[in-house]
C-alpha positions in Angstrom: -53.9 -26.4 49.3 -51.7 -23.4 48.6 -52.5 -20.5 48.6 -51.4 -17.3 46.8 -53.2 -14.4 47.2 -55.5 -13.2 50.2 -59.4 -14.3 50.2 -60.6 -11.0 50.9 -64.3 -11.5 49.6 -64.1 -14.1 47.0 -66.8 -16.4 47.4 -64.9 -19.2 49.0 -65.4 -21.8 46.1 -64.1 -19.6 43.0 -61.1 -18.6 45.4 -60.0 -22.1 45.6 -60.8 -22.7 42.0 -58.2 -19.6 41.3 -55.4 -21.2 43.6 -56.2 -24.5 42.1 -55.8 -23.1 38.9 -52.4 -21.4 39.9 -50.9 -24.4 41.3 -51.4 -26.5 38.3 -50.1 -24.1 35.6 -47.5 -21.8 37.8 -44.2 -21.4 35.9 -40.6 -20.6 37.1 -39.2 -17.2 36.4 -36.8 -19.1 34.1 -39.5 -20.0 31.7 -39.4 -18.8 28.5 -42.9 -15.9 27.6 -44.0 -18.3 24.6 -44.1 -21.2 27.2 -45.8 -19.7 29.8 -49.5 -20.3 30.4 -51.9 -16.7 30.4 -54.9 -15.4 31.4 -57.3 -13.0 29.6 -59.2 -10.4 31.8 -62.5 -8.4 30.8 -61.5 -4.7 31.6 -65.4 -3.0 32.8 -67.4 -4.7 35.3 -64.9 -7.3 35.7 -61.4 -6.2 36.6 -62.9 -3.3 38.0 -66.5 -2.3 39.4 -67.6 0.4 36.7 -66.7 1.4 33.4 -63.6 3.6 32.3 -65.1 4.4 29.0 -68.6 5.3 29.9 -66.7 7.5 33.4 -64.9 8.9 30.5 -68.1 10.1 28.6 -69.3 11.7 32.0 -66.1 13.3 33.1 -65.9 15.0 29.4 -69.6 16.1 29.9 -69.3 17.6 33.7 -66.4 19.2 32.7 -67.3 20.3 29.1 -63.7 19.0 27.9 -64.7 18.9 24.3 -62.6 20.0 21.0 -64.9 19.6 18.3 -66.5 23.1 16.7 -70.5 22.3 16.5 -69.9 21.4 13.0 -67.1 18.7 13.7 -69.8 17.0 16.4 -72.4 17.3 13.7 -70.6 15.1 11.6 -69.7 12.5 14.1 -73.3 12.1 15.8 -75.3 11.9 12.3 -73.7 8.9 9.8 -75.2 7.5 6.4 -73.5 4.0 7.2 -76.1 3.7 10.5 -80.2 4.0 10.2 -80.3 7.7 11.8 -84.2 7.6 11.5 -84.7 4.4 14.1 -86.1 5.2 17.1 -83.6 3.9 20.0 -86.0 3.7 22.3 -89.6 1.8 21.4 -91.1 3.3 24.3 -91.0 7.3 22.9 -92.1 8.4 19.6 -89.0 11.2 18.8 -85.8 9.3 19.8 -84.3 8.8 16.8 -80.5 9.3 16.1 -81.2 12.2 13.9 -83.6 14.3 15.9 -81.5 13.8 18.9 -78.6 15.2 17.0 -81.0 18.0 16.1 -81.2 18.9 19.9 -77.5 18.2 20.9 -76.2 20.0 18.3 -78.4 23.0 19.4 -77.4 23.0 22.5 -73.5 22.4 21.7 -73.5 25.5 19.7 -74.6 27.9 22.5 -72.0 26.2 25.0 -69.5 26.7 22.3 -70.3 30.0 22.3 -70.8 30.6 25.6 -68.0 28.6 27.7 -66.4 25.7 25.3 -64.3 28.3 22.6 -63.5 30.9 25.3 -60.4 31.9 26.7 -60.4 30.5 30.1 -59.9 33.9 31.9 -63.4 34.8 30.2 -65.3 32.0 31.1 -68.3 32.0 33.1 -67.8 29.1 35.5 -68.8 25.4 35.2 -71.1 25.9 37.8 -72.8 28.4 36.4 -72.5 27.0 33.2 -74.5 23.6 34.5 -77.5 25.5 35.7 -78.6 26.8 32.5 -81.4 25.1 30.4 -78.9 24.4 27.5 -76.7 22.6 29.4 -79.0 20.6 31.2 -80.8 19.8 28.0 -77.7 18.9 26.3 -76.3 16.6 29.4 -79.8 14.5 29.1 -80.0 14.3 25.5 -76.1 13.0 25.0 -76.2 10.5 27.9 -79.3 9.2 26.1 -77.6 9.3 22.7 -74.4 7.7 24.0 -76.1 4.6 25.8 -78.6 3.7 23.3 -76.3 4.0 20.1 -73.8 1.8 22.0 -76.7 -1.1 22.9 -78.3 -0.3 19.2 -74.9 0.0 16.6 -72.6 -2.1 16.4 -68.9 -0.8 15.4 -67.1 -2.0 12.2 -63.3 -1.7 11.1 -62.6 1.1 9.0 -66.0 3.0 10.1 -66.8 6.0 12.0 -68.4 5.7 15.3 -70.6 7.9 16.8 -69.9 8.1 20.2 -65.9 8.6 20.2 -66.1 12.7 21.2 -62.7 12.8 22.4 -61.6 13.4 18.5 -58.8 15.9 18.5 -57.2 14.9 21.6 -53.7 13.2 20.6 -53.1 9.6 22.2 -50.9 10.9 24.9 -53.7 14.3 26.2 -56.2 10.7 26.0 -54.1 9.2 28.7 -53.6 12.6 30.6 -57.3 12.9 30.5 -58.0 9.1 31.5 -55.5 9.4 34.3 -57.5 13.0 35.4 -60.9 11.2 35.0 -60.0 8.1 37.4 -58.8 10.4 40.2 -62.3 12.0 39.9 -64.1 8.3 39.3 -62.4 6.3 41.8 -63.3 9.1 44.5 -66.8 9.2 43.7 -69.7 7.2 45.9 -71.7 4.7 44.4 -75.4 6.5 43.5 -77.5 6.6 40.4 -77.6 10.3 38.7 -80.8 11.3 36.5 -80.4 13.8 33.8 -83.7 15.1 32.4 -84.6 17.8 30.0 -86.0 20.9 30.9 -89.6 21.7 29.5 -88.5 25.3 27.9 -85.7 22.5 26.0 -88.0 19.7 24.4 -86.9 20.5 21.3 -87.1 17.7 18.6 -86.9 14.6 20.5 -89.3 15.6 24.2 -88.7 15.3 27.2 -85.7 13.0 27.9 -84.3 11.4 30.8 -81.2 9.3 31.0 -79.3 8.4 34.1 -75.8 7.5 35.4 -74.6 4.9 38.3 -70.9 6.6 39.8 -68.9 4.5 41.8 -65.3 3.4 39.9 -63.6 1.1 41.8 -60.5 -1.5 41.5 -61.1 -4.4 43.9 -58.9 -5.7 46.4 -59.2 -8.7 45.4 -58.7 -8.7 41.8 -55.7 -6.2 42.5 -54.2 -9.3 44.4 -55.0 -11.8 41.6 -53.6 -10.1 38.9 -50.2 -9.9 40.9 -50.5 -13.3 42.0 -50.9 -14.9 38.3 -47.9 -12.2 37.2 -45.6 -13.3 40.5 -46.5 -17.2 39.4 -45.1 -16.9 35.9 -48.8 -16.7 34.4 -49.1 -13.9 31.8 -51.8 -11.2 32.4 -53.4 -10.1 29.7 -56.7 -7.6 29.0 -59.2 -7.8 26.4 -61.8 -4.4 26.3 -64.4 -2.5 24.6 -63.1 0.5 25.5 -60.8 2.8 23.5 -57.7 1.4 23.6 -55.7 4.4 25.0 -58.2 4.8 27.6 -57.8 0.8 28.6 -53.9 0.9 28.7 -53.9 3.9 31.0 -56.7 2.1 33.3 -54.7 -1.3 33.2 -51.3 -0.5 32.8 -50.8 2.5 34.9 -52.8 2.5 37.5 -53.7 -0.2 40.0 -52.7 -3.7 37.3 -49.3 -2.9 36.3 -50.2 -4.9 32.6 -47.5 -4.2 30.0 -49.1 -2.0 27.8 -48.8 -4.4 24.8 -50.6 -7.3 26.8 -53.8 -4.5 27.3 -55.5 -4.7 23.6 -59.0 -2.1 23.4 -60.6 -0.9 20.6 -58.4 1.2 18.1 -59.3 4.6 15.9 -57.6 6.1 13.4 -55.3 9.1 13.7 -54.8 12.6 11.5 -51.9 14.1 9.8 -51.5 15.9 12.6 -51.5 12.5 15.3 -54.9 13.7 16.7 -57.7 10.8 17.2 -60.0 10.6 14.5 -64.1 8.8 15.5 -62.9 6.3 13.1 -62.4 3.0 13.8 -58.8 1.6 12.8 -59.3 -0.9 9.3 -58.3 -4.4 9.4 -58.4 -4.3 13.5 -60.5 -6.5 15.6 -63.5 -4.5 17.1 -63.2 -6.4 20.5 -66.1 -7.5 21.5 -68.7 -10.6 21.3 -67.0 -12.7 18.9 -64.3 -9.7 18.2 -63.0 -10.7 21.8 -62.2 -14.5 20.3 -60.2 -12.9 17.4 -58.1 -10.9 19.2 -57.2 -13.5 21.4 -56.6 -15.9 19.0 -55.2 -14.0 16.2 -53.3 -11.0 18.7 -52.6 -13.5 22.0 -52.0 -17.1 21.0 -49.7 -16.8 18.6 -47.0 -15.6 21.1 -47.9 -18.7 23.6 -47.2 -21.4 20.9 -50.7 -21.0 20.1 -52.4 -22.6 22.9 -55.4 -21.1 24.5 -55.6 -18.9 27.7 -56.0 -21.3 31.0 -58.6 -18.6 31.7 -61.2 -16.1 30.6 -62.4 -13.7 33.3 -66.0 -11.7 32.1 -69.5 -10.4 33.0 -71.3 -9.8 30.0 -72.3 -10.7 26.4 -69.1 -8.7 25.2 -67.5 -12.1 26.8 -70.0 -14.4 26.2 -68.5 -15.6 22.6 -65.2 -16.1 24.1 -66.2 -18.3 27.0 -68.4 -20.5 24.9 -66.0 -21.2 21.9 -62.3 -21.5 23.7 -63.3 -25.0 24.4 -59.1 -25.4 26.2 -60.3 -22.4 28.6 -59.5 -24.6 32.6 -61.8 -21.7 34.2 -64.3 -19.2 33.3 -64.9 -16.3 35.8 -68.5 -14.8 35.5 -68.4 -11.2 37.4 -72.3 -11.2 38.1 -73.8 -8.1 36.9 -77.3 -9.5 36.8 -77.7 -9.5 33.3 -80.8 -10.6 31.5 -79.5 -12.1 28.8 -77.7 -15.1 27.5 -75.0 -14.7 30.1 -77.8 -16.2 32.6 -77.0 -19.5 30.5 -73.2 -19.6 31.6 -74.6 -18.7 35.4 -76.8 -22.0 35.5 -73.9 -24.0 34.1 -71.8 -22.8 37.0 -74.3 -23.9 39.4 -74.6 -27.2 38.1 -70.9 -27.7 38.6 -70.4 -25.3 42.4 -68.6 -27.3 44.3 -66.9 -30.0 42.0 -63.4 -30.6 41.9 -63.1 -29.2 37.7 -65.7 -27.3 37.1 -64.7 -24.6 34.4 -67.5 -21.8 35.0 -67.5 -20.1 38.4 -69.8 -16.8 39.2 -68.6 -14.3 41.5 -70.9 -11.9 43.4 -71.2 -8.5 44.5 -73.0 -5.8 46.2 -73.1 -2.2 43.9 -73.9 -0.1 46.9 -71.5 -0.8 48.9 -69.4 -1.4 45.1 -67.5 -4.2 46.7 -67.3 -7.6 45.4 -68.8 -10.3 48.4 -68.4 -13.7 48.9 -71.4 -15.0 47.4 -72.2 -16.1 43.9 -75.5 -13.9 44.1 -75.1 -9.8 43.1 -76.7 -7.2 45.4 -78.5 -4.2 42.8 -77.6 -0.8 43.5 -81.1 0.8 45.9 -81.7 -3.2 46.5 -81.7 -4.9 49.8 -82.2 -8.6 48.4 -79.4 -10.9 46.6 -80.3 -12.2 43.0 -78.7 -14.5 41.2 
């Protein structure tokens, strides 16, 4: 067999698979773009370890890089299209959307006052700024909000969304800030962070704890296959959930080198003035779950004589759609991230089939503390010192 890329820590059957599926569908630089064959990445937890959006939410908050006045976040956080009275977690009796804005906003206010709106030369600093109750309350209380309205909501074209708290940043300060935030990310180890609320900070909602798991990282190894499919005449393209300025800056100009018009993310609306508003863009495809499919078919295909990508590359139930109803797809590539959900349904398929000559879904390990992929179809759990599948 040829190969065309270094194994590195693939598990040794889904790196053949890949230089299998290279050999059979390479092109010559002479080919014309509509004839070549392509591939469609998964952006989080799949071309990297980590994700640039929710890194993003984290940077913003350590660094209090906000430019919303209290009332602009108001309106953002609390929307009459979702249920705001739900609680988003079963579990505690005050978590719903509302009273969590309740607290947030709170808090927001007095770090307006006190560090956000000030001149920088009058600033306390951010250290100082991180000890105090408000900030500490505020830094649980948003996590929470952020991860549960993003597993609760689901975003819809022409709608506001509630987590998108980089409004008033123009497209290109996005991709400043992006670039900023993956310096910090990529440098970071691999631990779990909990953020809890002080008692004298209960407000509406109680106590609160969410957490955080650092540790960005581009892989060796999917570094290599990206520029193995691109120096075979294969077309790279990306698919994300993530905001689509944030994406292209992640895909296109840092480690992946994908032409910005191949990376497609989730798109908002702009203002007059070119500033992003927390709305999401009418008539665009809100990529994810079956959103994903779209794109790809209505975005993708249609330059490639409207075939089909030779492969799909994913970890989650944001891919699931896509790898169950492209029915051309040669290979699926499922980045194991131990998910219990339907996702576990694509894994068994893939062990059925390890080890024969066509199979068409392939799991790939890896170990989060070390936040290296390994050659193993099983995933070793961050704090864990036994593989799962």
């Amino acid at each position: 067999m040829t190969y065309y890329f270094q194994e590195h820590q693939w598990e040794p059957y889904v790196y053949n698979r890949l230089n299998q599926l290279i050999d059979q569908f390479k092109t010559s630089e002479s080919s014309s773009f509509q004839a070549k064959p392509y591939v469609v990445f998964d952006f989080d937890n799949t071309s990297i370890i980590g994700d640039v959006e929710d890194n993003l939410m984290i940077y913003m908050l350590d660094h209090l890089l906000y430019k919303m006045t209290p009332e602009e976040f108001e309106q953002i956080i609390i929307s009459d299209i979702f249920d705001m009275d739900t609680n988003l977690d079963e579990e505690l009796e005050h978590t719903s959307p509302r009273k969590l804005a309740i607290d947030i906003i709170q808090c927001y206010t007095w770090l307006w006052e006190h560090y956000i709106k000030k001149d920088k030369s009058e600033r306390p600093s951010i250290e100082a700024i991180k000890e105090t109750g408000q900030y500490k309350a505020f830094q649980a209380k948003l996590r929470f909000y952020y991860v549960n309205v993003n597993g609760k909501f689901t975003r819809q074209a022409g709608k506001p969304w509630l987590t998108y708290w980089f409004k008033g940043y123009t497209p290109e300060e996005l991709t400043s800030l992006t670039k900023d935030m993956l310096k910090e990310a990529t440098n970071k180890k691999a631990e779990k962070h909990i953020y809890s609320t002080p008692k004298e900070f209960l407000g509406k909602t109680g106590q609160i704890s969410s957490e955080f798991q650092s540790g960005l990282i581009y892989p060796e190894e999917l570094i290599a296959l990206y520029e193995a499919f691109q120096a075979n005449g294969i077309v790279t393209y990306v698919v994300s959930a993530s905001p689509v300025d944030v994406v292209r800056t992640a895909a296109s100009e840092y480690q992946f080198k994908v032409p910005k018009e191949q990376v497609i993310g989730m798109n908002y609306d702009l203002d007059a003035e070119g500033k992003i508003k927390a709305y999401m863009t009418a008539g665009a495809p809100i990529t994810k779950k079956n959103g994903k499919t779209e794109a790809i078919m209505n975005l993708i295909a249609p330059k490639h004589e409207n075939r089909q990508p030779i492969a799909l590359f994913g970890d989650s139930m944001g891919d699931y759609h896509m790898m169950t109803e492209l029915k051309d797809v040669s290979l699926n590539v499922i980045f194991n991230c131990l998910n219990q959900d339907k996702t576990k349904d694509l894994k068994q398929i893939a062990k059925k089939q390890y080890q024969s000559d066509d199979a068409n879904f392939v799991v790939q390990g890896r170990d989060e503390n070390a936040v290296r992929l390994i050659p193993n179809t099983k995933t070793l759990a961050l704090g864990q010192t036994e593989l799962e599948y």
